[in-house]
C-alpha positions in Angstrom: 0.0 0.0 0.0 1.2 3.8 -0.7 2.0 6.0 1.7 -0.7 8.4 0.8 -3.4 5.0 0.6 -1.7 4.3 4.1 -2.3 7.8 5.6 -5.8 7.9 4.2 -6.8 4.2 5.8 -5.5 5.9 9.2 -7.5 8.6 8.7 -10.4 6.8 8.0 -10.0 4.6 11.3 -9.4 6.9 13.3 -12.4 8.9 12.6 -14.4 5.7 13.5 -16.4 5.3 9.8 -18.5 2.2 10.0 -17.3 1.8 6.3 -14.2 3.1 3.9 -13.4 2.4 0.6 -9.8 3.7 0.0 -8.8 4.1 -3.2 -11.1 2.0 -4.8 -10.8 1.4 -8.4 -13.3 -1.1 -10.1 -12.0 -2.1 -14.1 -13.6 -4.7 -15.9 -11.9 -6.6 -19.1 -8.5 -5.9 -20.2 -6.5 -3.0 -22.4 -7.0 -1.8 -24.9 -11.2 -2.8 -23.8 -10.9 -2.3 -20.1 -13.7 -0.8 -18.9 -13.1 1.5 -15.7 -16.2 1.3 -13.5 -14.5 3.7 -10.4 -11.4 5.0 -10.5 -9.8 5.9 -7.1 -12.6 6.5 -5.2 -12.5 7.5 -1.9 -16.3 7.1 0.4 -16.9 6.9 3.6 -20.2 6.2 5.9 -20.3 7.1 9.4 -22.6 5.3 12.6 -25.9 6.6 12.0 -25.1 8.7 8.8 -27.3 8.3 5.7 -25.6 8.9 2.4 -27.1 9.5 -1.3 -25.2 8.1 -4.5 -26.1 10.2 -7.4 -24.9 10.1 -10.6 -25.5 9.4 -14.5 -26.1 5.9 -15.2 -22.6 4.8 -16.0 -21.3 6.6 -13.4 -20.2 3.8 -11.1 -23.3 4.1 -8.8 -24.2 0.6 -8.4 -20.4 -0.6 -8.5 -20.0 1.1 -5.4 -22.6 -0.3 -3.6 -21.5 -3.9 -4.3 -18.0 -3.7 -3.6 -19.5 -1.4 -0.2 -21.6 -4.8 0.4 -18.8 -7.3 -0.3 -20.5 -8.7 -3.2 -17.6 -8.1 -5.3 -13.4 -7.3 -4.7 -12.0 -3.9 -5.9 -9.1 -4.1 -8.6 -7.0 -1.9 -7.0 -7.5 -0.3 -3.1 -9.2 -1.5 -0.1 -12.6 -1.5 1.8 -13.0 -1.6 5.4 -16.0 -2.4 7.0 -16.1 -2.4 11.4 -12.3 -2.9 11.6 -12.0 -5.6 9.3 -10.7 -5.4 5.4 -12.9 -7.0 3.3 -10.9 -8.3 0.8 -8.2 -9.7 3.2 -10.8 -11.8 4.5 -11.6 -15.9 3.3 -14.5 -16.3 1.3 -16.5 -17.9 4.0 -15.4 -15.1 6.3 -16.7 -12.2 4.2 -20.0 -14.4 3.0 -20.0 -14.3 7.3 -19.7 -10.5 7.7 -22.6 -9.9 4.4 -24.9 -12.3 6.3 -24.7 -11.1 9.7 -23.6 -7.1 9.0 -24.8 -5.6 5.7 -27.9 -5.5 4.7 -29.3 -5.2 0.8 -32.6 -3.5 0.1 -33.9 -3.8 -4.1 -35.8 -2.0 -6.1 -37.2 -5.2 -7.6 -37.5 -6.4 -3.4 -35.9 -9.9 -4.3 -38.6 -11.3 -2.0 -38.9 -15.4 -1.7 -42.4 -15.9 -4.1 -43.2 -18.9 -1.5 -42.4 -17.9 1.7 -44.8 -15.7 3.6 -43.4 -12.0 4.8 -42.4 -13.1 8.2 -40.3 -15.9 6.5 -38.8 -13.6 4.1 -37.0 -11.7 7.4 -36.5 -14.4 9.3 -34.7 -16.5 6.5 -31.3 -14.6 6.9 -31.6 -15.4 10.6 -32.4 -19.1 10.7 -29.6 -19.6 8.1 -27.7 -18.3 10.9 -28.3 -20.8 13.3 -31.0 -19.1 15.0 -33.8 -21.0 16.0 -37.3 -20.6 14.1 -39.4 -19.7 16.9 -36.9 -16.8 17.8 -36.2 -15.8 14.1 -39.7 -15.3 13.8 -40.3 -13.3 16.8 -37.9 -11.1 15.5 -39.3 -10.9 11.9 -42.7 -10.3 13.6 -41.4 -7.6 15.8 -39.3 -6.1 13.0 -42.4 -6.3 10.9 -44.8 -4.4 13.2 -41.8 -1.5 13.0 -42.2 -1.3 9.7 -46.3 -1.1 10.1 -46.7 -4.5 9.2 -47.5 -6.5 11.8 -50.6 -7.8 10.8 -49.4 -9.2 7.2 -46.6 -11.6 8.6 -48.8 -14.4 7.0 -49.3 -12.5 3.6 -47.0 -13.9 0.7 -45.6 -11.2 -1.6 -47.9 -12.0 -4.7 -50.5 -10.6 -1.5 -48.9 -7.5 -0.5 -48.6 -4.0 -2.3 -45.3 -2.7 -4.3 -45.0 -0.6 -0.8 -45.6 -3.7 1.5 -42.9 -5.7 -0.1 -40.5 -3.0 0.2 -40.9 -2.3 3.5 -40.6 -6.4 4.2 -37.5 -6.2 1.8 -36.4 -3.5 4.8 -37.3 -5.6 7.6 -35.0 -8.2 6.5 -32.0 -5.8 5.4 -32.6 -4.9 9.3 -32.9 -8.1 11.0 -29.9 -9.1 13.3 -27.2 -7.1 13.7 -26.9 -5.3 10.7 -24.9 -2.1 10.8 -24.8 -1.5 7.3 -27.9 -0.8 5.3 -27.6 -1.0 0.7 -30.7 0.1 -1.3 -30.3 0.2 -4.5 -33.6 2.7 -6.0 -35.2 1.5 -3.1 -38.5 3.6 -4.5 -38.0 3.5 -8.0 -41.2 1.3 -8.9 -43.1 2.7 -6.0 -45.5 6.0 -6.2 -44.5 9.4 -4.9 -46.6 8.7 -1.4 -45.1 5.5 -1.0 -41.7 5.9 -1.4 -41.9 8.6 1.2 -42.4 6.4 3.6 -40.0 4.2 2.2 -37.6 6.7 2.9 -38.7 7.3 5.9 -38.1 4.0 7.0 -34.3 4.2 5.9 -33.9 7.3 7.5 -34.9 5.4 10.4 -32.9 2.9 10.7 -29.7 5.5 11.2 -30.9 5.5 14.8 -28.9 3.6 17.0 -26.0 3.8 14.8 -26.7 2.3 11.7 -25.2 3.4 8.6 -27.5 3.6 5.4 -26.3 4.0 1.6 -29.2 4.8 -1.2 -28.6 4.7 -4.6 -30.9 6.6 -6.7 -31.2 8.8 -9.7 -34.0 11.2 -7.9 -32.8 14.6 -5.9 -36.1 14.1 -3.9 -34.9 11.0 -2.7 -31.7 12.1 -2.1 -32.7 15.4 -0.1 -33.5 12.7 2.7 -30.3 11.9 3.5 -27.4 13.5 5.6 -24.9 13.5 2.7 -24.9 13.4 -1.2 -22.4 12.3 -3.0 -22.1 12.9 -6.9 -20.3 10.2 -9.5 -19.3 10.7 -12.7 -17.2 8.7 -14.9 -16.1 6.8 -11.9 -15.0 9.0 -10.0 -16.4 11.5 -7.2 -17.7 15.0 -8.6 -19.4 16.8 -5.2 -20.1 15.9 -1.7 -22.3 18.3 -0.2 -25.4 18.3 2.6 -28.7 19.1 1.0 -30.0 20.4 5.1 -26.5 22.0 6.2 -28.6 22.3 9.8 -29.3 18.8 9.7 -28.5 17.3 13.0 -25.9 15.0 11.5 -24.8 17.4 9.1 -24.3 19.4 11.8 -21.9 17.0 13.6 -19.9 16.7 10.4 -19.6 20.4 10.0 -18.2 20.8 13.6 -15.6 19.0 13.1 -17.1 15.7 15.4 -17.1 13.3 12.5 -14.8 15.1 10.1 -15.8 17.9 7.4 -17.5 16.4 4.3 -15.3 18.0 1.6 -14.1 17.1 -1.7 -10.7 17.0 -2.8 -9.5 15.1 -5.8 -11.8 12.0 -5.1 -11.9 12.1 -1.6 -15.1 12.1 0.7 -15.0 12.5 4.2 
């Protein structure tokens, strides 16, 4: 690792991010066709921060999220996620930390077609060992946070495009997930519903959770604490769209550390 990749790393740990991707860069194929998906990216999510990824499609927005999630390995740099770095770790070790950690939240829901909605959340959970009865005490308490706790029984092909995205949710929560993904968590929902969508992500920041939402949509992204902008892989802007937000305000006194921009890097 550089010296300047080093010093960043440090910086990152030391101001206790939940997540860091340092130096990140993402190519696909070989020259002369190589493909370059992020180049040197530097993003970082705090303990109960919410963060926007905007950007062109193209841009590198949904590359970031899965290497963020551990679904795939950067080419070149390194992602930390609660002390540990991801791609240093075995396979079975990482598919441990996704499991148990990071959460995932589609815009097509991914929901399980014949399991009912309390056995959609409590699936990652008995996977993990965890008895049924207790895994689906939690779905069902989970559920009734969501303001579903009278469709636990319901399959998806039963609930609305809003009630399986807010079951979709209550699974990315379930356990001890400390890392939230959505990817256009309300891009097939209507205006009214994916406001509460949102506000169920913006949620789930409380007690230190960090949450990442892709989207194309300034609305969308005017819910969260930070906004970053992508553009041919690489970071254009980081700013707060509510600079008296009580998060923002944390970052701007210096508590978390100043979201700035500077040559890729978001803090």
């Amino acid at each position: 690792m550089s010296t300047a990749l080093s010093q960043r790393t440090e910086y990152s740990q030391a101001a206790g991010h939940l997540i860091s991707l340092v130096g990140v860069r993402r190519t696909y194929g070989e020259v002369p066709r190589e493909v370059v998906a992020l180049d040197h990216v530097d993003f970082q999510v705090a303990p109960g921060e919410m963060v926007a990824i905007m950007g062109p499609s193209g841009s590198g927005k949904s590359t970031l999220l899965t290497i963020a999630g551990g679904l795939e390995s950067p080419t070149q740099g390194s992602v930390h996620f609660a002390g540990k770095q991801l791609e240093q770790l075995s396979a079975k070790d990482l598919a441990e930390v996704r499991r148990r950690h990071i959460g995932f939240v589609f815009q097509g829901f991914n929901l399980l077609d014949g399991l009912t909605a309390a056995e959609n959340v409590a699936a990652p959970l008995e996977i993990d060992g965890v008895g049924i009865g207790a895994a689906r005490d939690e779905a069902n308490r989970l559920l009734t946070s969501v303001g579903l706790g009278d469709r636990g029984d319901a399959f998806p092909d039963d609930l609305s495009g809003g009630e399986r995205q807010r079951v979709a949710i209550a699974r990315g929560l379930v356990g001890e997930r400390r890392l939230l993904l959505a990817d256009e968590p309300t891009g097939a929902l209507d205006s009214q519903t994916g406001q509460g969508v949102l506000d169920l992500l913006r949620s789930a920041c409380v007690g230190g959770r960090g949450v990442v939402v892709v989207t194309h949509d300034p609305n969308v992204a005017a819910w969260a604490h930070r906004v970053v902008t992508l553009r041919d892989g690489r970071v254009e802007s980081s700013y707060r769209p509510n600079p008296t937000d009580q998060f923002g305000a944390a970052y701007s006194s210096g508590s978390v550390g100043a979201a700035e921009h500077n040559g890729g890097v978001v803090r």
